[in-house]
Steps between C-alpha positions, in 0.01 A plus 500: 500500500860540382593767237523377144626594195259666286421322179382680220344314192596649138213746487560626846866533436476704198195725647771556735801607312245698241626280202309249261577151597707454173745689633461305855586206352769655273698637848473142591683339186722779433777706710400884379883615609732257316730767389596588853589137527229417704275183465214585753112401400173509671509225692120335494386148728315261316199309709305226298627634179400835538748789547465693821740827627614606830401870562793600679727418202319617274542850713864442515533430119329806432722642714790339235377654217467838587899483581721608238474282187857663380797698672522882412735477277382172302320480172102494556369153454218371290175537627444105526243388243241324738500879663391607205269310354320571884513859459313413100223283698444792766435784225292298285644650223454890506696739642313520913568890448332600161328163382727489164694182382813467278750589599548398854863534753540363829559841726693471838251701742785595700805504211698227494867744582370599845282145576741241334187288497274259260245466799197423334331742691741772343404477157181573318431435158383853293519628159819640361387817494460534862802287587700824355270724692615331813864516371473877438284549856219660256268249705620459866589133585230475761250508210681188421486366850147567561415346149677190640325455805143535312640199292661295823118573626312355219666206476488417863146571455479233207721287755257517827184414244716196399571416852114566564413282282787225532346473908149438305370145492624481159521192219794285543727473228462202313747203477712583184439146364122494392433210238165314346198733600492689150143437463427504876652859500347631171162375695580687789617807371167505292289484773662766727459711214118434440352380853510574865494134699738337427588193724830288415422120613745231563739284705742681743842518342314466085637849422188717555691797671760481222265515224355734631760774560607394150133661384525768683788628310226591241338750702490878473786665659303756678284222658596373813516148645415458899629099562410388765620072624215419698704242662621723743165630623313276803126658368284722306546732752839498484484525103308800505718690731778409263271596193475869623809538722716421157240720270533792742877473466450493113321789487566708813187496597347406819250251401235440806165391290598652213641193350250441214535874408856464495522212336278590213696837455827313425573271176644195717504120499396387834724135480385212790798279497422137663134642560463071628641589854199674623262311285564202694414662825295785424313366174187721548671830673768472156251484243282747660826739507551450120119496429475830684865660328351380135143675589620799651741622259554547119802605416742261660604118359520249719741184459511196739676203495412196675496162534155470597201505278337846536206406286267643782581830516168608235642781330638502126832372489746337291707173608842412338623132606808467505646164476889301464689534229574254227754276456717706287451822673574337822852441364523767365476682819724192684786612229417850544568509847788258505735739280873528559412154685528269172558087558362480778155362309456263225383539187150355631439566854136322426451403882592828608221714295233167544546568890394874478263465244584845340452728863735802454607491909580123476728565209648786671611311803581174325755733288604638814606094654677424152715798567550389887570119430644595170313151388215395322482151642574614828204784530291226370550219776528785784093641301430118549610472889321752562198396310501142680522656891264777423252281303621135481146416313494713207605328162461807319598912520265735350546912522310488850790281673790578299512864689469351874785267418740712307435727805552229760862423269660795509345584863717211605855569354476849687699556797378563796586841502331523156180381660514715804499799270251373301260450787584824644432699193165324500347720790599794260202481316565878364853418462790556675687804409852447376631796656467402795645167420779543787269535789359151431768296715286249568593261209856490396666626197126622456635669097665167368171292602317723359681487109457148536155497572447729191696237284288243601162722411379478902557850506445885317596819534251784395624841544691555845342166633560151511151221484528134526302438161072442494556120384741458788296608763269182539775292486693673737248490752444151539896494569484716733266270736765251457808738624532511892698822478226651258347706791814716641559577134143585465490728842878685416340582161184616666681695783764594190189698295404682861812593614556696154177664505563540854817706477413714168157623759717533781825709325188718270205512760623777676278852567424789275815519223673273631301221379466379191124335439524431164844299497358293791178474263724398186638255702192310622348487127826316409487256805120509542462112378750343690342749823160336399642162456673545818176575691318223344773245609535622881090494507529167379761385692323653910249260396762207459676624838122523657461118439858380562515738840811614388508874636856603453445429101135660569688811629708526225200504253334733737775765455558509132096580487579747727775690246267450195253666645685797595660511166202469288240685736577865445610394090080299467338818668672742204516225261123488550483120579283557814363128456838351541588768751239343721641171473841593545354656842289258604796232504760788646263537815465111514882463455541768816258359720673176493822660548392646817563906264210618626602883364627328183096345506387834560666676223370264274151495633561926401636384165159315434235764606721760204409208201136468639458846557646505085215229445229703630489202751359692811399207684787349454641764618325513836577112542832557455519786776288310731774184454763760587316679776513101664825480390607823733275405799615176503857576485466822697798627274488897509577521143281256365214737629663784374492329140121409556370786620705651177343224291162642593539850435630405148123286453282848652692649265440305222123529616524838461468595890811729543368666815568112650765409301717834658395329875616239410809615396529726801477196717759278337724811530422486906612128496757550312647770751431272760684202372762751383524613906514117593771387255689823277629438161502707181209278342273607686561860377468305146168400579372791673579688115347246315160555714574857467476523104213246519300742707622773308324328182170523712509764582554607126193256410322707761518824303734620774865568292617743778553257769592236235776770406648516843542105568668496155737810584560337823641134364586575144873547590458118636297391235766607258765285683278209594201436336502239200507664207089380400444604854664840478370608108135452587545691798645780306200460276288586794697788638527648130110414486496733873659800378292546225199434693628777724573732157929490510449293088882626432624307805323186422631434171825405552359214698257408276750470231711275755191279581498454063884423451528266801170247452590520113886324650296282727235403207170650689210680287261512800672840690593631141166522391375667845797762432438612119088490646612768718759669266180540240300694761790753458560525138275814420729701777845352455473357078856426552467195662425349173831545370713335842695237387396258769127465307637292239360223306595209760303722762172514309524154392517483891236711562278382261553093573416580856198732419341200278575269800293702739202570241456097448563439854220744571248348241576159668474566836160714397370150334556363849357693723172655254288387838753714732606802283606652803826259469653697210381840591626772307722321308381588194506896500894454641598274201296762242717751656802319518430453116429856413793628669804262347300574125553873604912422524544271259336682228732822576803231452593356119337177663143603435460227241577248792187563679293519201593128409482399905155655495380356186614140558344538885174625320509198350536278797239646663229479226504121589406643852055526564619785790498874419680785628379775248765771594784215487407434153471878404858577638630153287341618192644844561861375581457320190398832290801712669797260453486454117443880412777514270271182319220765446584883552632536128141406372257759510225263526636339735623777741173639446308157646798385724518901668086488513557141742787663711320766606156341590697221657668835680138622605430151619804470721461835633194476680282808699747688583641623110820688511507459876537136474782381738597251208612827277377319193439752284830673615716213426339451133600820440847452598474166293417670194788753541713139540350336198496803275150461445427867639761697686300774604181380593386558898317280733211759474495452162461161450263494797252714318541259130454196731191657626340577153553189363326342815206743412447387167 
């Protein structure tokens, strides 16, 4: 792919430079140097009305203004007043230095004689006081320098949460020109306020959406709105990985079945826009998805729209219909939108507002044809044409038909270009992004069909991306079956969407630091509809090819399933959508086989057994080995039966027979020295690694860390280089785990503390909750740990998401398999453990209070449960006691009845051995009481023997 500029929207430009976007825009509309003469601005593109910047110049113009602003020998010019008013906004009006106010100076950081400079980044606002400080070098001027990079910090900070959330699926912003629903929206807004279910019903195009942004102007500021357009989802099960791949980007979390917790944690509005597209379809799987939301949760509201009755969903809800507007709100609007565009109606354009019988869209577009024609009468005969080819029977327009042919009007006067782009963005069901605009070649002068489009309503732009508009959609469909050059447009978007993703994986996939998971991540959640959308179309379309015989199309089809799958694969296993992982892989090894890629097959077939082996699918497993054991004896391919016999270890291990796994391993390491003798290339010292670390992790999981230890030391200089980054952090977790194991605790923790940083960038609690389980069996020894900056609040909101996944998952797969026990085994002594060890962190952090609510709302959940797992429930209850001490220690009643709990929960926990235990319990409470300030002094042996008379009595 050729190089391209980089285009940077306003928030990314001014995280960037380190400025508020005031003063972005200000560079823009004013030259900062005109007493030098010179008339030079930030030069900004605009793309679909939105203003967009070019990275390198906005190096190079930073580059301008730290040049001289004056000569030597020139009077020092004003500081200009948009500059200023920047450096007020950054302070927030105290002095950063000793928190006063009035009065303020602007202070040169490096003075103004020597720098000759106004750079932004040169001044800092601080209190007079100070300012003469500087001047008289009481205070050095890197106190000021320092104090303005803490301020340059925060408000990028403030800048990457906007940017976070402006990537969000967000509300739109509503059409400025909102007229007639008064009472609709007073309804509304009382019913968000007051209920739960609400479901907005009426006729595409009626103003539902824009009503309902409108109302949710009313809400809280602190409460968030997740919008999600249901029109560009294919299923349910497409909505709900949309549901939790937005919500974990809202809250950082990584979701997995956590979503009711989450959910009910946050005050949000959960908003279904055009809920109708999957009701027609998926009726009974849609309702059961609300029915099961609504029943699950508490806190959240939920808000659909739809044209469809949803009277059947039997849950408590509250239905606003929304219907046309009247006669004099209709022209109202008509006049509204017309502005600057007088004459061109009459007084009375009666036929006009009879034929859309008050629907807001219909007025929209009819405004837009007066302003095209720049006639009344002629808008009217070309509404009538149309209305006598498209339906030469009907005698009379109602809200229903008006749409369709207002739509079919101004479809007509585009040109063909116009179209072209229109039917192209239409694959984009996640929007195309406008900053990419330039790579879409495709469709000429791409930028001025799309402002036309927008003036004609057929198209939106929401944040960074560009949507042909819900009503549209239907409509534009049906034209598409019409257009015979509808399908190249449809495959260049298609292979358009791929090729990005493609390229981002490509340029960020590489091994160790040179890749960059989480950007390639970032990526896919932006373009994860149109991937989806992509896949369902070339699924869709083999079968088409299958029954025309059509192969070299077929082909096609075949190969972008191929690229989907390898760009979603690795992102559904860490994402935690195993269930779509295993479709993805099922159609990849289909999509191979026809190809004649058997190894392309094969890889898939190894991408499948890692999702079942996530699903606790074992015979799935095994069928899926025994398919690729075929696969290899058929083929006779060398490496095929190295990726088999691989396969297979990875299943005894999963069994928990490490002894065979290791053969296993031994003997794909034989074949793959073989095939390396036959045919030489560095891959297959690439595989021979990755078999390596695998075996190394048995022979960990066989309680054997010292030859674990020397596979690791032997590849972990090529692991560092080559390894994908997921790939290379858990097996870093596992040599880290080693060492320990083998007593060298100081050496491991560097890597442990890697492990946490790098799956917090990738967005992966699983391996952070293993690595503060293990950290906690340390914290007696080496207290210290508590205070590393890596164990932050994002990591045990990690930890603890990930810990609540695997105590449910346990529960369920327990309720399974009550005839076969043996299936879980001990399962539920690891995830007690697992449990006790993360409390023992956390509460030795300032985030005790965040396992104290986790516990207490899991507590909850599982007092719906009939199972129980006594010492699970203790160590709950006790997390729940521990977190809130500051709640309770200041009552002497309290502490008294809270300290008698923690120490017979202590007892409990400890078991037969007492002060011997390997768990240290009584040995980290006393350390925890030294933390809290409940009792500095106190010793193990101490509380041992008060825990021991209390049992007595």
């Amino acid at each position: 792919m050729e190089a391209i500029e980089k285009l940077l929207n306003d928030t990314e430009a001014a995280l960037f430079l380190g400025i508020t976007k005031e003063l972005l825009y200000a560079y823009v509309r004013n030259a900062p140097k005109l007493n030098l003469g010179h008339t030079r601005k930030l030069a900004s593109k605009v793309i679909a009305g939105k203003n967009y910047f070019v990275e390198k110049e906005l190096l190079e113009f930073d580059g301008y203004l730290k040049e001289p602003w004056s000569a030597p020998d020139q009077m020092r010019p004003a500081i200009p007043r948009y500059i200023e008013d920047y450096l007020k906004t950054e302070i927030q009006g105290k002095c950063p230095i000793t928190g006063k106010g009035y009065p303020l100076e602007n202070a040169h950081i490096v003075g103004y004689a020597e720098s000759l400079s106004h750079h932004h980044h040169n001044l800092v606002r601080v209190a007079k006081e100070e300012h003469t400080k500087a001047d008289n070098a009481v205070i050095s001027r890197q106190l000021l320098r320092e104090t303005k990079d803490r301020l340059i910090e925060r408000l990028r900070d403030q800048l990457r949460r906007d940017l976070d959330a402006g990537t969000m699926f967000k509300a739109p912003n509503p059409h400025p020109v909102f007229i007639g629903r008064e009472e609709k929206l007073a309804e509304l807004i009382g019913a968000i306020s007051l209920k739960r279910f609400i479901v907005i019903e009426g006729l595409g195009g009626i103003g539902k959406t824009e009503l309902l942004l409108n109302a949710l102007k009313s809400i809280p500021a602190d409460c968030h709105v997740l919008w999600i357009d249901v029109e560009t989802v294919n299923n349910v099960n497409d909505l709900n990985i949309v549901l939790i791949n937005q919500l974990s980007r809202l809250t950082g979390e990584h979701i997995g079945s956590s979503l009711f917790e989450i959910l009910d944690k946050l005050q949000i509005v959960l908003v279904f826009d055009s809920l109708e597209k999957l009701l027609i379809h998926q009726r009974s799987e849609t309702e059961e998805f609300i029915r099961t939301l609504l029943a699950q949760t508490q806190a959240p509201k939920i808000i659909a729209t739809s044209q469809i009755d949803l009277s059947l969903i039997d849950y408590p809800k509250t239905i606003v219909a929304v219907d046309g507007l009247d006669v004099q709100k209709s022209l109202q609007l008509l006049e509204t939108l017309m502005v600057g565009h007088a004459g061109i109606i009459g007084g009375n354009p009666r036929w006009l507002l009879d034929f859309c019988s008050g629907h807001p869209l219909s007025l929209k577009l009819v405004a837009s044809l007066l302003i095209f024609y720049k006639s009344e009468p002629e808008v009217v005969a070309q509404l009538k044409k149309t209305g006598a080819l498209k339906r030469p029977m009907l005698n009379k327009h109602d809200k229903s038909n008006a749409l369709d042919l207002c739509l079919s009007t101004v479809y007509d006067i585009l040109t063909e270009e116009q179209k072209e782009t229109l039917q192209y963005l239409q694959v984009f069901i996640g929007g195309l992004n406008l900053k990419l605009v330039t790579l879409h070649t495709q469709v000429p002068d791409f930028s001025t069909a799309v402002a036309v489009l927008m003036q004609f309503f057929f198209v939106e732009v929401k944040e960074d991306r560009i949507f042909v508009a819900n009503p549209v959609r239907p409509f534009l469909k049906e034209k598409m079956l019409e257009t015979t050059g509808f399908v190249q447009l449809r495959n260049a978007a298609i292979n358009q969407i791929v090729w990005q993703c493609w390229f981002v994986s490509e340029r960020f996939s590489g091994g160790g630091n040179n890749g960059n998971l989480a950007l390639i991540f970032r990526w896919i959640d932006e373009e994860l509809l149109n991937l989806l959308e992509g896949f369902r179309i070339a699924r869709e379309e083999i079968i088409v090819s299958r029954a025309d015989q059509d192969q070299e199309q077929r082909n096609k089809y075949l190969v972008i399933i191929q690229l989907i799958n390898d760009l979603l694969g690795r992102y559904c296993f860490l994402r935690g959508f195993f269930e779509y992982g295993v479709i993805l892989n099922r159609a990849g090894i289909q999509a191979s086989l026809e190809l004649g890629e058997f190894e392309g097959a094969a890889n898939n077939y190894l991408g499948l057994t890692s999702m079942q082996s996530r699903q606790f699918d074992i015979e799935g497993q095994e069928k899926t080995i025994d398919e690729l054991d075929e696969l290899a004896q058929s083929t006779q391919i060398l490496s095929i039966r190295i990726m088999a016999t691989k396969a297979r270890a990875n299943l005894e291990r999963n069994k928990g027979n490490h002894k065979a796994a290791i053969v296993l391993y031994e003997e794909a390491l034989r074949l793959v020295e073989i095939d390396k003798n036959n045919n030489d290339s560095e891959m297959h010292d690439h595989e021979a690694n990755y078999i390596k670390a695998e075996m190394a992790m048995a022979y960990y999981q066989l309680k054997e860390p010292q030859k674990a230890i020397v596979l690791f030391d032997a590849i972990l200089p090529f692991m560092e280089e080559h390894f994908y980054k997921d790939d290379l952090l858990a097996n870093l977790h596992c040599y880290a785990r080693c060492l320990y194991k083998i007593g060298h605790e100081l050496e491991s923790f560097p890597y442990f503390f890697r492990t946490i940083e790098g799956f917090k960038d990738i967005g992966h609690g699983e391996y952070i909750g293993r690595t503060i389980w293990t950290l906690g069996m340390y914290i007696e020894k080496y207290p210290e740990i508590a205070v590393h900056p890596s164990l932050d609040e994002t990591a045990f909101a990690y930890a603890l998401v990930d810990l609540r996944h695997s105590i449910l998952e346990y529960i369920v797969r327990f309720s399974a398999t009550q005839s076969n026990p043996g299936c879980v085994r001990d399962d539920p002594g690891r995830v007690i453990v697992k449990l006790f060890y993360i409390m023992k962190v956390i509460c030795l952090t300032p985030y005790g209070r965040t396992i104290s609510e986790w516990a207490w709302l899991l507590i909850n959940e599982l007092g719906h449960r009939k199972l129980e797992f006594n010492d699970l429930r203790l160590t709950l209850n006790f997390c729940t006691i521990l977190g809130i001490v500051e709640d309770w220690k200041e009552s002497s009643d309290n502490l008294s009845k809270m300290m008698e709990a923690i120490l017979l929960c202590s007892l409990r926990l400890t078991g037969e051995n007492g002060l011997e235990s390997p768990n240290r319990m009584f040995q980290w409470l006393a350390i925890w009481m030294k933390h809290v300030g409940l009792d500095p002094a106190v010793s193990a042996e101490e509380l041992w023997e008060r825990a021991n008379v209390l049992e007595s009595q």
